[in-house]
N, C-alpha and C positions, 0 to 999 in steps of 0.2 A: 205649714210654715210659710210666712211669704217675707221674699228678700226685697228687699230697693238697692238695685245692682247700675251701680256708677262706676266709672273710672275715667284717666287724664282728666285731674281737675286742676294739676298745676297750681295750685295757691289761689284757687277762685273759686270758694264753696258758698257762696251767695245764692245762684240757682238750686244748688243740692237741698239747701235749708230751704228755700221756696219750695219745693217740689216735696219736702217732708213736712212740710205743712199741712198739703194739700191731702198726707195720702192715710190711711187706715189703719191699724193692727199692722205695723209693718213689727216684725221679729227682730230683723235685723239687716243693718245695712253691708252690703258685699263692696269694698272699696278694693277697686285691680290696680291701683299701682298708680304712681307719679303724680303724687307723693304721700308718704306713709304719714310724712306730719298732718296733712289734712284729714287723713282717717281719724286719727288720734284727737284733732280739733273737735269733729264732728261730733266723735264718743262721748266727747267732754259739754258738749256744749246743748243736743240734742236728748243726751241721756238712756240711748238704746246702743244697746251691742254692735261692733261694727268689726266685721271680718276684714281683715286687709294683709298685702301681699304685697312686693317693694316691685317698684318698676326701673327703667332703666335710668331715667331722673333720677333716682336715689342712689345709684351707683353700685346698683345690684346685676352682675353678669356670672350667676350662678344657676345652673338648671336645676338646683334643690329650692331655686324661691318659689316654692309654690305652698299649698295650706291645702289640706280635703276639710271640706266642710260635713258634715255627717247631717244628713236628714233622712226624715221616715222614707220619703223615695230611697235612698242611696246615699253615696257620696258624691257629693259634689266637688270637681276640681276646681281649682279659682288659683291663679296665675296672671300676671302682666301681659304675657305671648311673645317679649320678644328674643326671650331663648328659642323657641317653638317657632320663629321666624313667620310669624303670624302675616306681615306683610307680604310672603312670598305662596304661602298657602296655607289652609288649615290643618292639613296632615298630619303633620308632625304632633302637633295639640291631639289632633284625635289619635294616633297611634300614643301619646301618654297617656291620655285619660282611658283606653281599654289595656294597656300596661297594668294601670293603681285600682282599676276597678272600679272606673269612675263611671255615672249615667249621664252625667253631663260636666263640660267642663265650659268655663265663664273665663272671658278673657280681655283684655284692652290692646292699648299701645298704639290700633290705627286710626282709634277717635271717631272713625265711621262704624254704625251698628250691622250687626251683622247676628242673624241668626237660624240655623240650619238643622234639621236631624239625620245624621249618619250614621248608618249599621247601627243602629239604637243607643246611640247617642247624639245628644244633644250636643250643642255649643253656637255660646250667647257671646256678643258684645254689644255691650249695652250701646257703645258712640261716646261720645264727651257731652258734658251739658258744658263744660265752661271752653274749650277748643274744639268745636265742632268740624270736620274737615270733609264735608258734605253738604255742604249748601245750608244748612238748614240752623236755626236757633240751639240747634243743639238733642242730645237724646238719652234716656234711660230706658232700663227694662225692669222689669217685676216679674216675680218670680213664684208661682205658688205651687207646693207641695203637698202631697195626701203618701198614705201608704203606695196608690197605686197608680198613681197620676204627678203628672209636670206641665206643668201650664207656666208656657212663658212669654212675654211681652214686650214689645218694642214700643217705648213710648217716646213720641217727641215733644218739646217742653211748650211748642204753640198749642198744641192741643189743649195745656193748663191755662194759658191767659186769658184772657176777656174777650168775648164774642168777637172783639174786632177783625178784623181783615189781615193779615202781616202778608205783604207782599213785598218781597227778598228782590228787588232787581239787580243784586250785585250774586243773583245764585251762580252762573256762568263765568262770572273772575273768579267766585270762590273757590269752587271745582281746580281750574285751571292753575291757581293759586297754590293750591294743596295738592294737586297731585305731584306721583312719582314720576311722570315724562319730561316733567324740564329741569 
C-alpha cells in the first residue's frame, strides 16, 4: 500500500494537488488534521481515498480523534497530536500507539517533519506543504507497505520543482519566526 501523508494545510491545498501529480499508485492520501474540509476537497476533486482525522483547527479537543488505518503491515494510528501534546514530546503518541496495537502512528499539528522508530514503532510527521515552520518550502511523506516491511519517507516539496537553484535567505527569520522561544 503506499500513502501521500500531509497535514496543516489550513485551506491551501494547491501544493498537495501539485505534489499528487507528480506521484504514482499512491492508494491513498493520510490528511492529519487542520482541516477536515480540505481532506474532503481533496477526495472530491483528485478522486482517491483520503483518510483524514480533525485537528485542533477544527475544534476537535477530544482524545477519541484519532482513526486506525488497517494495512498488510498493521495498523496504523493517524491522529492530529495535539491531545498527545506532540509539541512537548512524542511519548505520549507513542505510549497510544502501543496502547491500540499500533506499528506506527502518523501525526501533524507542528508543521515540522519529524520521523523516528521507537521500541518498534514508527512515528511520521510528514511537516506542512502549505505552513511550513522550518525553513524550508514546505514537506510530505510517503509511506509504503508490504506484509513485512514499512518504508517511510520525508519528502520536501523543492525536491519536486525544476532543477533550479531555491535559495531561502529568509531561512534564519523563519526558524526564529516559528519557534516556541519568543
Amino acid at each position: 500500500m503506499k500513502l501521500f501523508v500531509i497535514s496543516d494545510t489550513h485551506k491551501k491545498i494547491q501544493k498537495v494537488k501539485e505534489v499528487f501529480a507528480k506521484l504514482h499508485d499512491v492508494d491513498c492520501i493520510v490528511h492529519l488534521g487542520d482541516y477536515e474540509t480540505d481532506a474532503e476537497k481533496l477526495q472530491r476533486e483528485l478522486g482517491v481515498r483520503v483518510a483524514s482525522v480533525p485537528g485542533n483547527m477544527d475544534g476537535f479537543f477530544d482524545s477519541a480523534a484519532y482513526q486506525i488505518l488497517e494495512t498488510e503491515y498493521g495498523k496504523l494510528l493517524l491522529t492530529h497530536g495535539h491531545m498527545e501534546q506532540v509539541k512537548v514530546s512524542p511519548l505520549k503518541l507513542l505510549y497510544r500507539a502501543q496502547e491500540l496495537g499500533c506499528r506506527a502512528a502518523l501525526f501533524g499539528h507542528t508543521h515540522m517533519p519529524f520521523y523516528e522508530e521507537s521500541n518498534g514503532i514508527y512515528l511520521i510527521n510528514p511537516g506542512s506543504l502549505s505552513q511550513p515552520r522550518d525553513g524550508t518550502q514546505g514537506s510530505y511523506a510517503i509511506i509504503t507497505t508490504s506484509p513485512t516491511e514499512f518504508q517511510g519517507s520525508i519528502v520536501y516539496y523543492s525536491s519536486i520543482l525544476p532543477s533550479k537553484k531555491s535559495l531561502d535567505g529568509n531561512r534564519l527569520r523563519n526558524l526564529l519566526n516559528n519557534s516556541d522561544r519568543f
